[in-house]
N, C-alpha and C positions, 0 to 999 in steps of 0.2 A: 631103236633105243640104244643108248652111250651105254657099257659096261659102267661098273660103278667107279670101280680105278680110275678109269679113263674118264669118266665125269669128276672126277676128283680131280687129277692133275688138269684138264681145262679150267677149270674155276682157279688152282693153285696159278695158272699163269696168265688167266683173263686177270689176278688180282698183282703180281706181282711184275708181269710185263715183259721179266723173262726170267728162265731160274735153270740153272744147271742141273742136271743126274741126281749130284748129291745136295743140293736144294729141294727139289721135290719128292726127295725122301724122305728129308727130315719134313718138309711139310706137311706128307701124308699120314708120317709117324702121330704129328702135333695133331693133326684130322680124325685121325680112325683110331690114334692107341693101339696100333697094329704095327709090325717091323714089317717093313716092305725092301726087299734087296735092289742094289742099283743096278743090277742084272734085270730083274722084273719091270723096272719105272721102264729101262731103253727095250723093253721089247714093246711096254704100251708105246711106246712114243712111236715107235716102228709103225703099230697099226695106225694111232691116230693121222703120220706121215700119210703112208698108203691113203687113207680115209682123205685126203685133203684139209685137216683141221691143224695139223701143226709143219709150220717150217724147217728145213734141212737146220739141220744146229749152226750156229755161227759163231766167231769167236768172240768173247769178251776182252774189250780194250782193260787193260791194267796198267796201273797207274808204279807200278815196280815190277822188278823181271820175274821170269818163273815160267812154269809149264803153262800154255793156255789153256784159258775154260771154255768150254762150248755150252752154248747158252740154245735154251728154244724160245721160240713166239711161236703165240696164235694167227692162222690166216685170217684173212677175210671170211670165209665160209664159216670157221668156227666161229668169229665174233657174232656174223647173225645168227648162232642159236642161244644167246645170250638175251632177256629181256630187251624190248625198245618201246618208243612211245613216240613214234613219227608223223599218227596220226593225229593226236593232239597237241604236236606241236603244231603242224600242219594246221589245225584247227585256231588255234590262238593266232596265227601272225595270220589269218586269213580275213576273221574277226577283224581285226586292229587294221588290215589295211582296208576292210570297208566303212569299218567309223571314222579313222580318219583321212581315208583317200576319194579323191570324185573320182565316178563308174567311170571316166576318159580314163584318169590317173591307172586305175587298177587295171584297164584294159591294156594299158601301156605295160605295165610289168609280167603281164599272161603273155603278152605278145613276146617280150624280151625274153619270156622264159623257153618258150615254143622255139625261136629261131636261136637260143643258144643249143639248146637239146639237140636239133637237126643236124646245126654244126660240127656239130660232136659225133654223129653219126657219117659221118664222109661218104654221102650215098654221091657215086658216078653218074656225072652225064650224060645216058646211056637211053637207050629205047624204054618206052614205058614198061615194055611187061618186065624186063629184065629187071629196070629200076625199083616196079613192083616188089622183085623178088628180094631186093637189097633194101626195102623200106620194111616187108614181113619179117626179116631176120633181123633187123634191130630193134624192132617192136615187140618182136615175141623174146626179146632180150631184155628188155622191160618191160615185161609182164604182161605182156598182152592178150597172148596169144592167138596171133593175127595169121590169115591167111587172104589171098585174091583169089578172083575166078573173074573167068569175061563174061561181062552183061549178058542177059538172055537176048536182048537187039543186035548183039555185037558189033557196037557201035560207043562202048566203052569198056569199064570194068567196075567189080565188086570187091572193095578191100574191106574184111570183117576183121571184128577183133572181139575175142567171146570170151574175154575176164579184162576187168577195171580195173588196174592196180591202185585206183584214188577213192574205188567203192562207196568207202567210209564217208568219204568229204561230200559226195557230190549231192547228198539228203540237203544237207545246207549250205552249200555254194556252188550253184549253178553255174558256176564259171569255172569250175576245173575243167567241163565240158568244151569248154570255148579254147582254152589248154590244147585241147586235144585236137580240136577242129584245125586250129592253128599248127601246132608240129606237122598233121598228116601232111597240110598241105603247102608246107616249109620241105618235107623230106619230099615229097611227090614234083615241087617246083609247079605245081598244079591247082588252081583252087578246086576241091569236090563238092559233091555237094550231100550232106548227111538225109540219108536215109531210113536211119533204123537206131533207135537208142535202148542200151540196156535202163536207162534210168528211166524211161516211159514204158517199162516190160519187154524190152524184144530182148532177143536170147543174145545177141550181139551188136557194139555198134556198127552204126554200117553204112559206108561212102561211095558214093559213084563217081569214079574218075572221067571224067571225059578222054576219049582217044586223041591225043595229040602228037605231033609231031616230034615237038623238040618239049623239055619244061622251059617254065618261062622265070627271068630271074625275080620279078615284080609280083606281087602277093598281093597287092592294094586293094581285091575285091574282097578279101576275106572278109 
């Protein structure tokens, strides 16, 4: 849990976008009715720095000369502890493109979404198990949290992933699923074949890679 300062001045610069020493002074003053020194603000900013939630100060451009001010922002880590509502937005454009897009159409844009994802993940072409390893670690980088094991036949492998990070969606859109089926086997260069789904109760989804050689760069079977 945030100290209270220190949740004070996060909200003072989630709202203001950046604010100097002697800006979030006088903002905490205007906050709490309390005198806060700009000795105390740069020691919280110190921990939040340490913490990963705020950046190294930088300078503010001025528009006439003078001493620079050094300004902070929030990182990325601290913005998501801030409210979001990505599942429903998520929810709405999913909505809208099943009322008005044909099941090809919407397949077309899961598909699009899956092989931009992979892309994005610059997995090598490399021996399966290694590449395994390089498909776990971008997976479990979004939210997977994936892991492989070789088949009990040893005659392929088991790629699990034992948290959905689309959970929410997939009650009413069975095609987030198809999402997923897609990326694995865009990052694998392999079609698998689904074995195990958290959304029919099993504790993890779960794909059985065929042992292959090389990947292949054609997906057509999916």
């Amino acid at each position: 849990m945030i100290q209270e300062t220190r949740g004070h001045i996060l909200e003072i610069l989630k709202v203001n976008g950046e604010s100097t020493v002697d800006e979030i002074v006088e903002a905490l003053h205007r906050r709490t009715e309390k005198r806060v020194t700009a000795a105390t603000v740069r020691h919280h900013l110190d921990v939040l720095r340490m913490d990963g939630l705020v950046e190294a100060p930088a300078v503010r451009r001025r528009d006439r000369p003078g001493r620079p001010q050094y300004v902070y922002h929030l990182t990325d880590k601290a913005l998501d502890l801030f409210p979001t509502n990505y599942a429903g937005l998520a929810h709405s454009l999913l909505d809208q493109m099943h009322q008005h897009l044909s099941p090809q159409d919407v397949n077309v844009i899961i598909e699009g979404a899956a092989q931009q994802m992979a892309s994005s993940a610059h997995i090598p072409n490399v021996a399966m198990e290694e590449r395994l390893q390089y498909v776990v670690d971008y997976l479990t980088e979004q939210g997977y949290q994936a892991h492989w094991e070789a088949a009990e036949d040893r005659e392929g492998f088991v790629l699990r992933t034992s948290n959905c990070p689309y959970e929410k969606l997939v009650g009413s859109h069975q095609g987030v699923c198809d999402l997923d089926m897609h990326l694995v086997a865009n990052l694998l260069g392999v079609v698998p074949r689904r074995i195990g789904r958290i959304a029919e109760g099993g504790k993890s989804c779960d794909y059985f890679v065929p042992q292959v050689t090389e990947a292949v760069s054609s997906l057509e079977e999916i």
